[in-house]
ZAMARGU-4260 file (C-alpha; in steps of 0.2 Angstrom, whole numbers, plus 5000, padded with zeros to 4 digits):
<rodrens>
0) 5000/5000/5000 | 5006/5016/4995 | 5010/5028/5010 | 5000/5040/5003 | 4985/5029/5004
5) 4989/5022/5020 | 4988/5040/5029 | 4976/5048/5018 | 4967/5058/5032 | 4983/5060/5041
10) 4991/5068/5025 | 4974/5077/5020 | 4972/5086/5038 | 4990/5090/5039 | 4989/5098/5019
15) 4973/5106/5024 | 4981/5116/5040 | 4999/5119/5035 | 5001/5119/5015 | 5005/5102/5004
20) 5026/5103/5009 | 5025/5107/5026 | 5009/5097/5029 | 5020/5083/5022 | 5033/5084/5032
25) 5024/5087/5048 | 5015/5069/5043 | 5034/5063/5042 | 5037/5070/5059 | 5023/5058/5066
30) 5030/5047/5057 | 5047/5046/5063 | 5044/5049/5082 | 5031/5031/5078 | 5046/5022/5074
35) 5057/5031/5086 | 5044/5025/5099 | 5043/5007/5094 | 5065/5006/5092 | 5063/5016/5111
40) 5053/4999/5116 | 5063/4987/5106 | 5078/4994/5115 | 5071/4987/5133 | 5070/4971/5128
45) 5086/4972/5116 | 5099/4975/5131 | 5119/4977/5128 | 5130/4963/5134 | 5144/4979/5135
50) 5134/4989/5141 | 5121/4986/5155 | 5108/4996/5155 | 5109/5000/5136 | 5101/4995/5120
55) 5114/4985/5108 | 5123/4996/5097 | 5114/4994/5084 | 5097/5000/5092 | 5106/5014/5098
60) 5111/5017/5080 | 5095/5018/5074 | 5086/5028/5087 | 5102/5041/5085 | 5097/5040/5067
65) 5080/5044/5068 | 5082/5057/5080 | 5094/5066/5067 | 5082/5064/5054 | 5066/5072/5066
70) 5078/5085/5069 | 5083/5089/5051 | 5064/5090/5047 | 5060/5099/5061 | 5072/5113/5054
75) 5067/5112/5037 | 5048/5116/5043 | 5055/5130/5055 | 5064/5138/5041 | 5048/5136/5029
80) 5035/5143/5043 | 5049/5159/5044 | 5049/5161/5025 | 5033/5170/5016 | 5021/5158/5007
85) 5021/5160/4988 | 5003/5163/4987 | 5005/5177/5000 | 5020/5187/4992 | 5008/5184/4974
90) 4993/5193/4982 | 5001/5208/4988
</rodrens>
């Protein structure tokens, strides 16, 4: 199933509120802290024999990944919400 058919509404609301880019990317936010969640619980069961206490390596790999990725996404949508929409530099 295509992710755009999967999260239809989700995509829809988010377009609807925010514009088609940043209502896209705010559904990849979501997104990204679902699977950050489900590594997060993973990483409980998933413990380190090196470290005690800790995920194995490479669940800690992958939830530093994703955070990186939230975080890159998170600044592309605060660089977009500080820049004028083109339909609102083409009305005036």
């Amino acid at each position: 199933m295509s992710v755009y058919s999967e999260y239809s509404d989700e995509l829809e609301k988010h377009e609807f509120m925010m514009g088609l880019e940043r209502g896209r990317l705010a559904v990849t936010l979501d997104l990204l802290t679902d699977a950050l969640v489900l590594v997060g619980q993973h990483g409980v069961y998933c413990q380190s024999a090196r470290q005690p206490g800790k995920p194995k390596m490479d669940v800690q790999i992958i939830a530093r990944n994703i955070e990186h990725a939230k975080e890159l996404v998170a600044g592309v949508l605060e660089i977009m919400k500080a820049r004028p929409h083109a339909s609102d530099t083409a009305s005036r």
